[in-house]
C-alpha positions as CSV (number, residue, x, y, z in Angstrom):
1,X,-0.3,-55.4,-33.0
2,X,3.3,-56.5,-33.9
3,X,2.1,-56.1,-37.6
4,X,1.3,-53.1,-36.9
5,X,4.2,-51.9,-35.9
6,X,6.7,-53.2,-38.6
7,X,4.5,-51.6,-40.8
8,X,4.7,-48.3,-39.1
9,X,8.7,-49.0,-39.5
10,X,9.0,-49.9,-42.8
11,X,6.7,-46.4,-43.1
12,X,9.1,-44.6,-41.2
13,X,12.3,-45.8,-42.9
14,X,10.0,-45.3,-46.3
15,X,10.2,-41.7,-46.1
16,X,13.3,-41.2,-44.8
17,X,14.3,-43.1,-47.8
18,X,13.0,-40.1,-50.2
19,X,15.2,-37.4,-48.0
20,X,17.4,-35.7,-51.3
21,X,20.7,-36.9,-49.2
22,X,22.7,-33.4,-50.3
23,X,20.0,-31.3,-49.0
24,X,20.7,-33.0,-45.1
25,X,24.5,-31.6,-45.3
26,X,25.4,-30.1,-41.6
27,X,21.8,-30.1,-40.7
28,X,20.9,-31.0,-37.2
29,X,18.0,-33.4,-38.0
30,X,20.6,-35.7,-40.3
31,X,23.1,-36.0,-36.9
32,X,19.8,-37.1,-34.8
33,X,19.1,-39.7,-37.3
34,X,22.7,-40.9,-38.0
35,X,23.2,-41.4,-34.5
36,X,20.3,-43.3,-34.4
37,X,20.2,-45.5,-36.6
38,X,24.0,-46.3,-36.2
39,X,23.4,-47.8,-32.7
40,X,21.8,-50.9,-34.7
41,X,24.4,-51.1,-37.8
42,X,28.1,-51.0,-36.5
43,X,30.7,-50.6,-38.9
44,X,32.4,-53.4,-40.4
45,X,29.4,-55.6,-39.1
46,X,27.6,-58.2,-42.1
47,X,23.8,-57.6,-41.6
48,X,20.7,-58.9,-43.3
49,X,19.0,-56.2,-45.2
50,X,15.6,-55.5,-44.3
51,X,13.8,-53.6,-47.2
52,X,13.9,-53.2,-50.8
53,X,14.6,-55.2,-53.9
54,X,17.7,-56.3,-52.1
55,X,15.4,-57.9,-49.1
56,X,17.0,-60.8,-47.1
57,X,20.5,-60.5,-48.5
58,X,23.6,-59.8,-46.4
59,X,25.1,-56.4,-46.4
60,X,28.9,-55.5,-45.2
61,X,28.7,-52.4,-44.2
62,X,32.2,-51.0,-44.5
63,X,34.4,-49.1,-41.8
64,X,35.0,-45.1,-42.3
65,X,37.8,-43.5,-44.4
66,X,39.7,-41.6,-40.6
67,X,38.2,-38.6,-42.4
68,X,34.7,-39.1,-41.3
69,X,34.6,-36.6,-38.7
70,X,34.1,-33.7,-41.6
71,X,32.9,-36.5,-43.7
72,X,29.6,-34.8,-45.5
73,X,26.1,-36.0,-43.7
74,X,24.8,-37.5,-46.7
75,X,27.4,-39.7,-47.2
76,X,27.0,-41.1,-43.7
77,X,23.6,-41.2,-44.3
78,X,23.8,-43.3,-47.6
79,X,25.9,-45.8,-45.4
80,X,23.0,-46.8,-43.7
81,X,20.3,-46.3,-46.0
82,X,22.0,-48.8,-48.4
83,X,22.9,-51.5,-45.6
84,X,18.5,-50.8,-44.3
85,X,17.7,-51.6,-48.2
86,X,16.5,-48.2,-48.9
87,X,19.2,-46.3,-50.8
88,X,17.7,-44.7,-54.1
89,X,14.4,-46.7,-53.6
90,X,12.7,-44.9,-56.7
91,X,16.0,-46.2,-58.9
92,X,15.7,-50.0,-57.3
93,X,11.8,-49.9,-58.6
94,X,12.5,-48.8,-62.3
95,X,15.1,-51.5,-62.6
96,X,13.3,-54.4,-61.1
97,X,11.1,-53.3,-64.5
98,X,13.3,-52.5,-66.9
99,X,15.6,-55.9,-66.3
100,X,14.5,-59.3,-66.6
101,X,15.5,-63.0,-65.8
102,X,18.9,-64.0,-67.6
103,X,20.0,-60.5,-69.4
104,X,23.3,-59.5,-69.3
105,X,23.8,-55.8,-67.2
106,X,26.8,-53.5,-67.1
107,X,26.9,-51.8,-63.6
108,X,29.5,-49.2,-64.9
109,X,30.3,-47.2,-61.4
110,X,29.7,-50.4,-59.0
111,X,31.0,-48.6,-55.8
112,X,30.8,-51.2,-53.3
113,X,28.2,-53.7,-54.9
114,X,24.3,-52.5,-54.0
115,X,22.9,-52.3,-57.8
116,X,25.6,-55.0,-58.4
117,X,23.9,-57.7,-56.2
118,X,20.2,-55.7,-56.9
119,X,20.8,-57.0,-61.0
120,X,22.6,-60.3,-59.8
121,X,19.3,-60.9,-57.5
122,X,16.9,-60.1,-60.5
123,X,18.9,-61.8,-63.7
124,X,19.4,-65.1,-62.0
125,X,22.0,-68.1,-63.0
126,X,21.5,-67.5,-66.6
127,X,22.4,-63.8,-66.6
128,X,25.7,-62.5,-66.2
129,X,26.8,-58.8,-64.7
130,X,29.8,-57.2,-65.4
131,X,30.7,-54.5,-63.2
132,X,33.2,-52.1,-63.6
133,X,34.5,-50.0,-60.5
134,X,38.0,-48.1,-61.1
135,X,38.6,-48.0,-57.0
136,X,40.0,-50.5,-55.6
137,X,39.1,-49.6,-51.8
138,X,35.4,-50.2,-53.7
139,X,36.5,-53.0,-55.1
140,X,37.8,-54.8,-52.4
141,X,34.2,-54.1,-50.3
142,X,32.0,-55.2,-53.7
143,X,34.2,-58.7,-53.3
144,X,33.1,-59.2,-50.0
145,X,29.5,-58.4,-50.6
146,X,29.2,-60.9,-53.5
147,X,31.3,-63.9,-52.0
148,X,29.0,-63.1,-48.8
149,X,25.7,-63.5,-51.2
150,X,27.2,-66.8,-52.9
151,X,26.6,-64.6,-56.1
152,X,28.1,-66.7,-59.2
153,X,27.1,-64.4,-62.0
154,X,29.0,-61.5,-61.2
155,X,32.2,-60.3,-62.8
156,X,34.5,-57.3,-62.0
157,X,36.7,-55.5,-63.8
158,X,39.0,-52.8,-61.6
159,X,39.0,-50.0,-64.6
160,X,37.8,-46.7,-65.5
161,X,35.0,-46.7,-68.3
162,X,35.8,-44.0,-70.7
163,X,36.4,-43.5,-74.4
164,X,39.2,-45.3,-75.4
165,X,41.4,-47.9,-74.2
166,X,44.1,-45.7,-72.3
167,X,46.1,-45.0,-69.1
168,X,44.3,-41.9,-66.7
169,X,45.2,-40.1,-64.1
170,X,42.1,-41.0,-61.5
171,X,41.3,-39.2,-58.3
172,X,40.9,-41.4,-55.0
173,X,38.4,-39.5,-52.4
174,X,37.7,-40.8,-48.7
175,X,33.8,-40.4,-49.6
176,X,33.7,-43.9,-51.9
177,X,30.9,-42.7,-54.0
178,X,33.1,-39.4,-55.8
179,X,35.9,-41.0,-56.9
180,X,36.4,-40.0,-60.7
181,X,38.5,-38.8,-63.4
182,X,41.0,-36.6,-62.7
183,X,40.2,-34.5,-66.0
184,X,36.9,-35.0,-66.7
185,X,35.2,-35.4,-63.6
186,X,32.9,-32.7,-61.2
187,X,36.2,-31.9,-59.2
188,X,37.9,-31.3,-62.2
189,X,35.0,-28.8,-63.8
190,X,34.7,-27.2,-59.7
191,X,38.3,-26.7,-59.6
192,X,38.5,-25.1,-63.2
193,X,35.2,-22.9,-62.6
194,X,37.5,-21.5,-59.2
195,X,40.5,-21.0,-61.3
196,X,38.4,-19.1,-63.9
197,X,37.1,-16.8,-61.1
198,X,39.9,-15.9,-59.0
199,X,41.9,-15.2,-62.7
200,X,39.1,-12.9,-62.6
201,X,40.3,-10.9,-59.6
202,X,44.1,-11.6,-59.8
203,X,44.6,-10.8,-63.2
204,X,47.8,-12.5,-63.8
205,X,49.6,-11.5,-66.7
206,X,49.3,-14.4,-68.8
207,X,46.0,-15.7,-67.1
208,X,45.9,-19.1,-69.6
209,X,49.5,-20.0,-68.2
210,X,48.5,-19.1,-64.6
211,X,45.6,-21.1,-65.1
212,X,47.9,-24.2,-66.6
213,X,50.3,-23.9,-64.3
214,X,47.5,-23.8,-61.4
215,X,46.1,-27.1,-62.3
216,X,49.1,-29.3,-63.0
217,X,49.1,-28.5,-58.9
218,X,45.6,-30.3,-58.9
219,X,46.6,-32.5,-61.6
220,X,49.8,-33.7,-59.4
221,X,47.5,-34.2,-56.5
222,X,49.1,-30.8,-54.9
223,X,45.8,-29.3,-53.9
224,X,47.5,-27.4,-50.8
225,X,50.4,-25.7,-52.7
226,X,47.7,-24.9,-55.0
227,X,45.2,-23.2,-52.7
228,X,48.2,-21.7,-50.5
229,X,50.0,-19.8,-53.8
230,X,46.4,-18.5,-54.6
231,X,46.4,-18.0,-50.8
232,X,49.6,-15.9,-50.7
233,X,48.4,-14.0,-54.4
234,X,44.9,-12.5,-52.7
235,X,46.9,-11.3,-49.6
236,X,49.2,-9.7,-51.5
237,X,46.2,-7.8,-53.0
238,X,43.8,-7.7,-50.1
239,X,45.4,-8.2,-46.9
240,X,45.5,-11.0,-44.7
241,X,41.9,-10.2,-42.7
242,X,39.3,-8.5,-44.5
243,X,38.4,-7.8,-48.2
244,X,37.2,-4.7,-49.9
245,X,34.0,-6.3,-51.7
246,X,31.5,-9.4,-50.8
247,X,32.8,-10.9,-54.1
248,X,36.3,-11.5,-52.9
249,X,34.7,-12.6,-49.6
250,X,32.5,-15.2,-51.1
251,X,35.7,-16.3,-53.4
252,X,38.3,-16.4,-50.2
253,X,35.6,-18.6,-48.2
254,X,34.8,-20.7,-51.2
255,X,38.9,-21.4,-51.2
256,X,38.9,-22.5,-47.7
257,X,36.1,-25.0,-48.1
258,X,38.1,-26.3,-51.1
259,X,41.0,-27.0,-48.8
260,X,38.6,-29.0,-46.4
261,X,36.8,-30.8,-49.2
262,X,39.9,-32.2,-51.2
263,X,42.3,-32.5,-48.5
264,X,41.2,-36.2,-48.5
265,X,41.5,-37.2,-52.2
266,X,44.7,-38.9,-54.0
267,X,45.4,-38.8,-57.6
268,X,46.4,-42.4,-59.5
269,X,46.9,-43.9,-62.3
270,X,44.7,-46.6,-63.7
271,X,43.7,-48.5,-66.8
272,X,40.7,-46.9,-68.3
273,X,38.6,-48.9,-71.4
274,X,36.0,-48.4,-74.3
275,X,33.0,-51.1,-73.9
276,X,33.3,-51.1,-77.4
277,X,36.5,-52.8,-77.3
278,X,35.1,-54.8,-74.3
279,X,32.2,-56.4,-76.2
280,X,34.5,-57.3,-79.6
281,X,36.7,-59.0,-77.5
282,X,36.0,-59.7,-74.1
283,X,32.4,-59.6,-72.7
284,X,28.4,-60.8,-73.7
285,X,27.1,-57.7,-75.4
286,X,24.9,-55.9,-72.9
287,X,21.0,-56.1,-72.7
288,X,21.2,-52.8,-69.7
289,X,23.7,-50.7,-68.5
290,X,23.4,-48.6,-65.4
291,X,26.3,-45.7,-65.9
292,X,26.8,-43.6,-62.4
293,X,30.2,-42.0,-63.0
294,X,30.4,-38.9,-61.4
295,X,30.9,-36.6,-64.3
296,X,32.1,-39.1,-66.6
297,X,28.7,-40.5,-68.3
298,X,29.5,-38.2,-72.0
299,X,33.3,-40.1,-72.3
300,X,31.8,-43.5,-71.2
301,X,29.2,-43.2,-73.9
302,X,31.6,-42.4,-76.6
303,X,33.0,-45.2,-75.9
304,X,30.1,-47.8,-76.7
305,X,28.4,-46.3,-79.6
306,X,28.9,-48.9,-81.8
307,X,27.6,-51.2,-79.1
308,X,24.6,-48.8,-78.4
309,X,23.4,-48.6,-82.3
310,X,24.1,-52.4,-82.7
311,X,22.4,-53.8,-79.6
312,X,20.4,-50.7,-78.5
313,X,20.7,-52.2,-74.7
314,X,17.7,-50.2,-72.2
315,X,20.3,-47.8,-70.2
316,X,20.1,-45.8,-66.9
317,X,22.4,-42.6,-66.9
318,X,22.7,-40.4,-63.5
319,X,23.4,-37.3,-64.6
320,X,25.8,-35.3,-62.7
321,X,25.2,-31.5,-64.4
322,X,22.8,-29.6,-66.8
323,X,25.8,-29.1,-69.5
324,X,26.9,-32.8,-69.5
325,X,22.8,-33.5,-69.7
326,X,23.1,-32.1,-72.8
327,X,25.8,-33.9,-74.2
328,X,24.3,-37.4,-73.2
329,X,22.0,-36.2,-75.2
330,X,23.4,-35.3,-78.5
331,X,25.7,-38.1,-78.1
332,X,22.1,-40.6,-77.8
333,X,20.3,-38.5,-80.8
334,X,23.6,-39.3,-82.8
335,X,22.8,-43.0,-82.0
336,X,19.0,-42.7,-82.7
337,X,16.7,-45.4,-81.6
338,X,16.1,-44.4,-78.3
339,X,13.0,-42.8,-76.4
340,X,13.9,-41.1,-73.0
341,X,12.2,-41.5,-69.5
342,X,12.0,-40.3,-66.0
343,X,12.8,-42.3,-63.1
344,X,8.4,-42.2,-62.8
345,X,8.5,-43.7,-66.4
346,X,7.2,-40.6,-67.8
347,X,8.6,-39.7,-71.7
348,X,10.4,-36.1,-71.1
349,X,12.0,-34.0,-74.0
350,X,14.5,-31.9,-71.8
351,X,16.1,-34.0,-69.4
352,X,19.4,-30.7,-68.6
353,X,17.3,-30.4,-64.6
354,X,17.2,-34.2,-63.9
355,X,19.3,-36.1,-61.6
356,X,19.0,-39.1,-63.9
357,X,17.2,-40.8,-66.9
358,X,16.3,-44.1,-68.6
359,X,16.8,-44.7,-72.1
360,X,14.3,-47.4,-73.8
361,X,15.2,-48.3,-77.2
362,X,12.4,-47.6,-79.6
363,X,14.6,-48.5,-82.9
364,X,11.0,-48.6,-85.3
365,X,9.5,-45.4,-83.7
């Protein structure tokens, strides 16, 4: 009977496991379950986890940014997911295949350490990851979760990938898994799409310098004096209340879920680096990479070409939009050598509507 049972729960825990986290955001079933589930894992609490690849290791699970009350569901949700073993369970799979005893990984975009320990788990003593996370609130969690794990074979370097050895401006967010660069990064191409539209409606005389000067605001990590000028600019147009069209509407509601959303980042600067220069100088040339860098993945691959066409490592890209699909692409034709792959191992030729892809080297197809 008690067999029974677990497997019922491990069941249970399987399919909540496949729920598209984004797609639970403010929906009542994602509370029911959070609260749930959050009676057995406390905050700040070590626990053993119970499924997965990552089976029988200990888990920190860390506390909540004070911003967690309009912190978005699936972020809470991926808390306990990942301390249950069950985060991304389709991703865990394909890389217990694709990596194998004593290879060297990259786990560029470590967050706080589950793919980290996941690699360290599979490569054993004589493999070696180096993992690269450019916040250090991430940082300081992934330290914990490897001295907790005894792991020996696990290095971490407190930098930005990108595409050359350089100083960036980095944005800090309370939700640990969007951190990213400040220029380059999905906040930066949201926050320039909204600037493109309401130039639209406002129609300032010199719309690129209105733009420019709009975005230093972001740039400088003023995101309230940015959305309050643009505040002051519609009601000088449209009134304080009501709008004459459903486009303005849409565009002044849009603003005030901007203010919510970034009101909790901080801009930075940090050390960003090319693996390039990494591997001629630093690090054991990689046999897999795992890139999850929220935006980023085009600027860290131009940074490792000469890696990738000497070494053709197997790589796992999550891809964060359908234009920057398309650059990882041209960028990985312009290497050659390589066949691409859904996570269900299937070969696909236009990869613009998928949330992530595995390139196999195929260098004498």
């Amino acid at each position: 009977m008690m067999k029974i049972i677990i497997k019922a729960a491990k069941f249970f825990f399987y399919l909540i496991s496949l729920i598209p986290l984004r797609s639970v955001h403010n929906k009542k079933p994602s509370h029911l379950f959070i609260d749930f589930i959050s009676r057995f894992y406390v905050q700040g609490q070590t626990v053993k986890i119970k499924f997965g690849i990552n089976r029988g290791l200990k888990w920190h699970i860390p506390q909540s940014s004070d911003n967690e009350l309009y912190a978005m569901d699936y972020e809470r949700l991926e808390k306990y997911l990942i301390a249950l073993g069950l985060y991304e369970y389709k991703l865990q799979k394909a890389l217990k295949r694709l990596i194998k005893s004593g290879q060297i990984c990259y786990d560029i975009g470590g967050n706080i350490g589950f793919f980290t320990v996941l690699m360290s788990r599979i490569i054993g003593s004589r493999g070696k990851v180096y993992v690269f996370e450019p916040m250090v609130s991430n940082v300081e969690i992934l330290k914990i979760q490897i001295k907790n794990n005894n792991l020996d074979n696990v290095a971490i370097y407190n930098k930005a990938v990108t595409s050359q050895n350089t100083r960036l401006k980095f944005i800090e967010h309370n939700n640990r898994s969007i951190g990213q660069i400040a220029d380059n990064g999905l906040i930066f191409f949201e926050i320039n799409n909204a600037l493109d539209r309401f130039s639209e409606e406002l129609l300032p005389e010199n719309i690129e310098l209105w733009k420019e000067n709009k975005f230093n605001l972001f740039i400088n990590g003023r995101i309230d004096s940015l959305i309050n000028e643009i505040s002051m600019e519609l009601q000088q147009i449209y009134g304080n209340q009501s709008f004459k069209s459903e486009r303005i509407n849409l565009l002044w509601e849009q603003l005030r879920q901007k203010r919510r959303r970034f009101s909790s980042f901080t801009i930075s600067e940090i050390d960003g680096i090319c693996i390039d220069d990494m591997v001629d100088n630093t690090i054991n040339h990689p046999d897999f990479i795992k890139i999850d860098i929220e935006g980023a993945e085009a600027l860290a691959l131009n940074g490792m070409i000469k890696t990738l066409t000497k070494y053709h490592p197997t790589i796992f890209i999550e891809l964060h939009s359908s234009n920057l699909a398309v650059e990882v692409k041209e960028i990985l034709g312009k290497v050659g050598g390589y066949e691409i792959f859904d996570l269900n191992f299937n070969y696909v030729d236009y990869i613009d509507k998928l949330p992530g892809i595995i390139c196999i080297p195929n260098i004498y197809g």
